[in-house]
TORLUM-843000 format. One line per 5 residues: their letters; for each residue x negated, y negated, z negated of N, C-alpha, C. Coordinates in pm, 1 decimal. Example, Ala and Ser with C-alpha at 12.3 -4.5 7.8 and 13.67 -1.06 7.14 Angstrom:
2
AS) -1319.0/569.0/-780.0/-1230.0/450.0/-780.0/-1320.0/330.0/-780.0; -1285.0/225.0/-708.0/-1367.0/106.0/-714.0/-1290.0/-3.0/-787.0 .
//
This chain:
134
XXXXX) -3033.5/-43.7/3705.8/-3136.4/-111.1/3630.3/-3081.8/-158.7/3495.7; -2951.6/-198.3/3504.4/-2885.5/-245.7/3353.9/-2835.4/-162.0/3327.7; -2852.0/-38.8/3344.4/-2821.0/75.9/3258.3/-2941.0/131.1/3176.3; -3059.8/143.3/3283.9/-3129.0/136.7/3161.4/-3250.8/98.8/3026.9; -3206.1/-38.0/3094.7/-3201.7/-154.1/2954.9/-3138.1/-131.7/2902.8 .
XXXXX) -3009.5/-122.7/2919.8/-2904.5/-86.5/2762.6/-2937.0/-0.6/2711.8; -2984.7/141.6/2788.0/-3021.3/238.5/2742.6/-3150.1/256.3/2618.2; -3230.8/204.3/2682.4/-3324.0/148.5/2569.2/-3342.5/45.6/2452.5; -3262.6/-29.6/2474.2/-3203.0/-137.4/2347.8/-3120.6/-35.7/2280.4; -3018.6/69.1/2303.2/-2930.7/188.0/2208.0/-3024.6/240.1/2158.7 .
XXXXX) -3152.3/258.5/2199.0/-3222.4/396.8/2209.0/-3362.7/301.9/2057.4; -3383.4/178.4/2087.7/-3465.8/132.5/1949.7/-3363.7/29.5/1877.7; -3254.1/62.4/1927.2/-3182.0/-34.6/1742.1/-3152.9/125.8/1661.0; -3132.1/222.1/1750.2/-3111.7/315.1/1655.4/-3246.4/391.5/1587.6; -3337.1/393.1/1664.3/-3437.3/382.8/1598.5/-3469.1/344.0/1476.7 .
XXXXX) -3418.8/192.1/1479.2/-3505.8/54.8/1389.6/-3423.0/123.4/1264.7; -3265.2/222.2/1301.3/-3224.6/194.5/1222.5/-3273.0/325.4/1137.6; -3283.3/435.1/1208.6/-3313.9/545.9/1145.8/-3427.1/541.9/1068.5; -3525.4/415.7/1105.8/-3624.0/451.0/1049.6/-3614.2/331.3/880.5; -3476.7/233.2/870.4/-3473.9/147.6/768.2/-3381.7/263.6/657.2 .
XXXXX) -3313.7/358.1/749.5/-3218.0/454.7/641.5/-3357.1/571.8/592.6; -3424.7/585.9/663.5/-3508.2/717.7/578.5/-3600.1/604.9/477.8; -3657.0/512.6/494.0/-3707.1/402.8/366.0/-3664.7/355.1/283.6; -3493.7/328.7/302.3/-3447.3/324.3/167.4/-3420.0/486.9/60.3; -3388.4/587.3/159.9/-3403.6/730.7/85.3/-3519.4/738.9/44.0 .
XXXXX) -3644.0/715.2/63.1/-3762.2/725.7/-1.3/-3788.8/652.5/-108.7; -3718.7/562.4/-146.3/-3735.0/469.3/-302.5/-3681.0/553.1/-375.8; -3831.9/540.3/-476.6/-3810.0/627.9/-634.8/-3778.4/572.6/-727.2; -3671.0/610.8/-811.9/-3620.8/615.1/-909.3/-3678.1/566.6/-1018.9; -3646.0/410.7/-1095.8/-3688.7/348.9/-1179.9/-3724.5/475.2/-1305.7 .
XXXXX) -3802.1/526.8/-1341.3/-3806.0/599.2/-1453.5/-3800.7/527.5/-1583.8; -3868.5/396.0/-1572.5/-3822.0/317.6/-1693.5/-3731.5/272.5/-1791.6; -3643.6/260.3/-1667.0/-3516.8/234.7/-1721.9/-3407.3/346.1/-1718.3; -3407.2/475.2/-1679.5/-3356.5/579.7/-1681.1/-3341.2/616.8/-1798.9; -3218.1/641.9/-1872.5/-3216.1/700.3/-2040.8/-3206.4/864.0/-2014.5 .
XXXXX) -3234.4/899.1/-2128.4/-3232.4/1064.4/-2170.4/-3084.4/1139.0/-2087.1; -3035.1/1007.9/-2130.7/-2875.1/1060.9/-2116.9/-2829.7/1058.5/-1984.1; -2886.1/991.6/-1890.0/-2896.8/952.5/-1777.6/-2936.0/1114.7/-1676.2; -3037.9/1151.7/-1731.8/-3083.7/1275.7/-1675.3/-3015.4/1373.3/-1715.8; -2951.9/1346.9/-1837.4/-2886.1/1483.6/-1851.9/-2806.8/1530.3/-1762.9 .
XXXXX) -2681.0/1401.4/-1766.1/-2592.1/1414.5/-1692.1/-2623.1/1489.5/-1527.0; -2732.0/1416.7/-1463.1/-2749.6/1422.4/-1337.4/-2823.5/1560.7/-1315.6; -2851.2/1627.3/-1434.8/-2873.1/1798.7/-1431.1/-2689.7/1878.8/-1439.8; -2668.2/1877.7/-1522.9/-2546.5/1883.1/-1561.0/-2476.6/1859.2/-1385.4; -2476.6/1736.7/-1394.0/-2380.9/1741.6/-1211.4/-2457.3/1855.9/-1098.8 .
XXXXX) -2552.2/1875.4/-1133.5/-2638.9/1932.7/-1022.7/-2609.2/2045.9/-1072.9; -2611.6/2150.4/-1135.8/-2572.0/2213.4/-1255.4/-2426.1/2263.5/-1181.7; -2339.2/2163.4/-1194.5/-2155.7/2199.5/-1137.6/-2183.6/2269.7/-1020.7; -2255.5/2228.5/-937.9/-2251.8/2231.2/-804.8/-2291.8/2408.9/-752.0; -2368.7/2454.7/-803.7/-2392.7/2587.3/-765.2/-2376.6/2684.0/-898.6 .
XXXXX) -2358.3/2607.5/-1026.8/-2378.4/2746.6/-1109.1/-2254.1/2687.1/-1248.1; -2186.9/2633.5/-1177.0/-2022.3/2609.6/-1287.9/-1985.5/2656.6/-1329.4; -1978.0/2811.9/-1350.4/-1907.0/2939.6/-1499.1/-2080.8/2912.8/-1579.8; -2149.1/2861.6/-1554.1/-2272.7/2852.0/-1628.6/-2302.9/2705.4/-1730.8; -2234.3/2607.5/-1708.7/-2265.9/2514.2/-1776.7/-2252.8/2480.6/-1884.9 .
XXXXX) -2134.1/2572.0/-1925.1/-2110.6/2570.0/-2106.3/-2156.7/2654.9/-2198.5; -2306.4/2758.4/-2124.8/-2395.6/2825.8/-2215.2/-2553.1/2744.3/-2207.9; -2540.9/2626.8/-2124.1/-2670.3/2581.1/-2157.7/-2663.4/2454.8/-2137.6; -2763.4/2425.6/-2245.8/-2763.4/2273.1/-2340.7/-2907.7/2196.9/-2288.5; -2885.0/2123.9/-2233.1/-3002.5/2023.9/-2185.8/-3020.3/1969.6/-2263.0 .
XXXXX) -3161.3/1916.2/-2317.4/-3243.0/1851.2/-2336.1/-3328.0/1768.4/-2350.9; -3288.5/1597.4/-2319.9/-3427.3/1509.4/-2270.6/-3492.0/1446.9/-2405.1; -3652.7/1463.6/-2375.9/-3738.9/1339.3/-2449.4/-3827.4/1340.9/-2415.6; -3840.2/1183.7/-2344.9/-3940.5/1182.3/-2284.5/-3872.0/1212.3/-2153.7; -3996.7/1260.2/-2061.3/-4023.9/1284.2/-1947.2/-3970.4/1445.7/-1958.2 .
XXXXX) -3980.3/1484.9/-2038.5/-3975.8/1663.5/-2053.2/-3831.4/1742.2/-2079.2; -3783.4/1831.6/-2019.1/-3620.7/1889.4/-2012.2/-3649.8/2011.3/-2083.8; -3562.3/2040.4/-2178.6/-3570.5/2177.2/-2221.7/-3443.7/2246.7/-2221.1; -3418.8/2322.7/-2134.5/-3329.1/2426.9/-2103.5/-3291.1/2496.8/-2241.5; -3170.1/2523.7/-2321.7/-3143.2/2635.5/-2436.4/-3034.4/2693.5/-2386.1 .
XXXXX) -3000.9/2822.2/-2413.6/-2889.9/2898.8/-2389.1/-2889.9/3014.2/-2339.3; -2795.9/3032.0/-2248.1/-2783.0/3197.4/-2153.7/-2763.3/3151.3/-2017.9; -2832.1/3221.7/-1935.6/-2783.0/3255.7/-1811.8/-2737.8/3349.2/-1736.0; -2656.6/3376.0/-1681.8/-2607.3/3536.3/-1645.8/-2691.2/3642.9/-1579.8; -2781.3/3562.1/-1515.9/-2884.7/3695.4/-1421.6/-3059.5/3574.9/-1451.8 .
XXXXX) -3120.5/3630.4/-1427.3/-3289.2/3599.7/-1423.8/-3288.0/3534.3/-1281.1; -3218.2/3521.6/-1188.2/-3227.1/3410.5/-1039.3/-3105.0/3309.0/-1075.8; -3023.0/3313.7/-1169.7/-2986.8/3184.4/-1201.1/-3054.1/3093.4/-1312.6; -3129.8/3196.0/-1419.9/-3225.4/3132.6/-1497.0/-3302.0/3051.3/-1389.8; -3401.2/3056.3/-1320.7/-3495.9/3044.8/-1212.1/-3441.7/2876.7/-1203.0 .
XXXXX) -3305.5/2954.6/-1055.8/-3239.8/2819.9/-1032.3/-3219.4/2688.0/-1130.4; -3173.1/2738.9/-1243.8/-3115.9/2602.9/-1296.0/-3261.8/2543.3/-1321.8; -3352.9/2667.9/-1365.5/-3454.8/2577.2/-1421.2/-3554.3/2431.6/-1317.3; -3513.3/2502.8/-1186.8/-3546.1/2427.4/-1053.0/-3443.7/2290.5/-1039.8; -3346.3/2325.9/-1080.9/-3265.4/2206.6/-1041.9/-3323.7/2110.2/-1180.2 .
XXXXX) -3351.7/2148.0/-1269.6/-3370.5/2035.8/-1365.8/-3512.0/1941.3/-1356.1; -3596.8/2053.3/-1265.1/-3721.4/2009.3/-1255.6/-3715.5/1935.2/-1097.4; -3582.8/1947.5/-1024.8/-3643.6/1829.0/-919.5/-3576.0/1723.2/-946.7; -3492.0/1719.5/-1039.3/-3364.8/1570.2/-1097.7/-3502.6/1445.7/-1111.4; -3505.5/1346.6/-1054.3/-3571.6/1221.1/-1108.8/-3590.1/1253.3/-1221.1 .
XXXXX) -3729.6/1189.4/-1266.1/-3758.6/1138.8/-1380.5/-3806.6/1235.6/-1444.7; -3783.5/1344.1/-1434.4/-3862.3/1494.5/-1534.1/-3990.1/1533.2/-1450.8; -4082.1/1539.1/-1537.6/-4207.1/1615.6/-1500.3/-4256.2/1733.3/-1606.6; -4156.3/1787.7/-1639.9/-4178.6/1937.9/-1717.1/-4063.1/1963.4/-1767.7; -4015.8/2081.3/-1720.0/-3942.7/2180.9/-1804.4/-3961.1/2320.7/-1864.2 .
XXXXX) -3914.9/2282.8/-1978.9/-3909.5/2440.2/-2087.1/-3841.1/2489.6/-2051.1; -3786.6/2641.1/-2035.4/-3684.6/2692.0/-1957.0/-3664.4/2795.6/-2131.7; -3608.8/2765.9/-2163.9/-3561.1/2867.6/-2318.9/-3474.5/2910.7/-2269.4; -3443.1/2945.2/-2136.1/-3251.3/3000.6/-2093.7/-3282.6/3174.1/-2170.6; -3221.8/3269.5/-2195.1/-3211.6/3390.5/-2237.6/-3097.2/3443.6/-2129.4 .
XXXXX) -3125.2/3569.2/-2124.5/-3037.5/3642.3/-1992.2/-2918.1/3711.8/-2052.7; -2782.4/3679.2/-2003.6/-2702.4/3729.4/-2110.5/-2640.2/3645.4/-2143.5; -2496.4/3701.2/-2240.2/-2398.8/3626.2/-2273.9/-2354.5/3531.1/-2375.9; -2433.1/3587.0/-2422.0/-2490.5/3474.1/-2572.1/-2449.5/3578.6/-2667.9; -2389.0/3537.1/-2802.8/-2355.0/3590.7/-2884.1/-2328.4/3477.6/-2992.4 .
XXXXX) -2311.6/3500.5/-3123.7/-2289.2/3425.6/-3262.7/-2470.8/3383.0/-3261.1; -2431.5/3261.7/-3388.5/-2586.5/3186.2/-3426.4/-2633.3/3245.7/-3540.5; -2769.8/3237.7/-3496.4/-2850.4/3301.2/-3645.3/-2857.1/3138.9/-3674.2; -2920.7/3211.9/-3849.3/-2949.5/3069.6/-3931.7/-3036.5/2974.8/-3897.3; -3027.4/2869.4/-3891.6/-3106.9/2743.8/-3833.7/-3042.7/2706.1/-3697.2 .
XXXXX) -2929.5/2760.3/-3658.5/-2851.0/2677.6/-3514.5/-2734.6/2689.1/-3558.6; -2686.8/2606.2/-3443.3/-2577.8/2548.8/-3435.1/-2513.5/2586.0/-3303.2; -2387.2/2573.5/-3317.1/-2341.4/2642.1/-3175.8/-2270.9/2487.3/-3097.5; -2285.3/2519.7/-2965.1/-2290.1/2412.9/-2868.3/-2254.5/2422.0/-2776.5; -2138.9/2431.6/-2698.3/-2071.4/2471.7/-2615.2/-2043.8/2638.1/-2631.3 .
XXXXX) -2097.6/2729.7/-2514.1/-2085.5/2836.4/-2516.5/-2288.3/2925.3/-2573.7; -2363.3/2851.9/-2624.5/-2461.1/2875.4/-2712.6/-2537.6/2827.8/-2821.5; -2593.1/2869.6/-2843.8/-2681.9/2789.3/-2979.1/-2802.8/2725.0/-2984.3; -2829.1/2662.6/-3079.7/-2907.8/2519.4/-3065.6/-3003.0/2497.1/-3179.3; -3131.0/2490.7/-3179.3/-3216.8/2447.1/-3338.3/-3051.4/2353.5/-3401.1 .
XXXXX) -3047.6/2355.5/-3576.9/-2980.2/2214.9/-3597.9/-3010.0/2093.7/-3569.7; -3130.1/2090.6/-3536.5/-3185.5/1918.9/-3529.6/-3189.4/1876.3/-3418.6; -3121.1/1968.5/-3307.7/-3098.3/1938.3/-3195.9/-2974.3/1875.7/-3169.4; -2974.9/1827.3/-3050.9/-2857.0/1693.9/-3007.0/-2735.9/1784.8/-2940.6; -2658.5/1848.8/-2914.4/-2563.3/1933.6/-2806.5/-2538.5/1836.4/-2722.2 .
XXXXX) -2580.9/1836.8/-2581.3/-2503.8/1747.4/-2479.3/-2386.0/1829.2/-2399.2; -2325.3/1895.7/-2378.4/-2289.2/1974.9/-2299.9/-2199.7/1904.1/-2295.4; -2064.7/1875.6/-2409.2/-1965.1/1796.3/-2408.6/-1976.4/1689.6/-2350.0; -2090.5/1624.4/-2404.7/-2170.9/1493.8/-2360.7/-2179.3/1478.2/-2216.0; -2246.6/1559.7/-2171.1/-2244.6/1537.3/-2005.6/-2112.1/1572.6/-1928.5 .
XXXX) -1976.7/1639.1/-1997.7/-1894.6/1646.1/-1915.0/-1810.3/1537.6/-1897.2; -1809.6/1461.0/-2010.5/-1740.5/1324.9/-2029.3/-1800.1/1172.8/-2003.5; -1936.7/1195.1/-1949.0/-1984.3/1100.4/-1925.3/-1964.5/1034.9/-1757.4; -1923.5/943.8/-1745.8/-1928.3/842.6/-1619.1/-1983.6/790.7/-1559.4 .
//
């Protein structure tokens, strides 16, 4: 009989608990206070994780709510991917996907080069930016 009472006291504290760990995983992400730079990075890390000979041909983007992908990607299913990983990172609700398939090459006039691609000039290069950031 006191087996299983214990059994059932193990059986709803772990419960109580499983169900206080999936409610704190369900709190969303202050978007307010989230900076540009904030998201970059956390594309960029997401970014390392499956497509790392790829991160120094493409240059993220934030303003606003909106990510814009520039650069190269090596195949059209890693274009895809990254563009997925940027669009489930907190805080973005649209991405431009400008990735180009391929290795890049030299800049025509009006860019700037930025890691391993090129960039409007009036654009920001994070690439460096997100590798050094903490």
């Amino acid at each position: 009989m006191k087996k299983i009472i214990m059994m059932k006291m193990t059986l709803a504290v772990f419960g109580l608990v499983l169900l206080c760990s999936i409610g704190a995983s369900a709190q969303k992400t202050d978007c307010s206070t989230r900076t540009d730079a904030e998201i970059v990075k956390a594309i960029y890390d997401k970014m390392e994780v499956k497509h790392s000979g790829e991160v120094i041909h493409v240059n993220v983007v934030v303003k606003g709510d909106v990510v814009t992908l520039q650069g190269w990607a090596t195949t059209k299913k890693a274009r895809k991917e990254i563009g997925k990983i940027a669009k489930k990172t907190s805080c973005v609700k649209n991405v431009v996907n400008q990735l180009e398939i391929g290795a890049g090459g030299g800049c025509n006039a009006g860019y700037k080069k930025c890691g391993g691609t090129c960039i409007p000039d009036a654009e920001t290069c994070n690439i460096c930016t997100a590798r050094t950031c903490n």
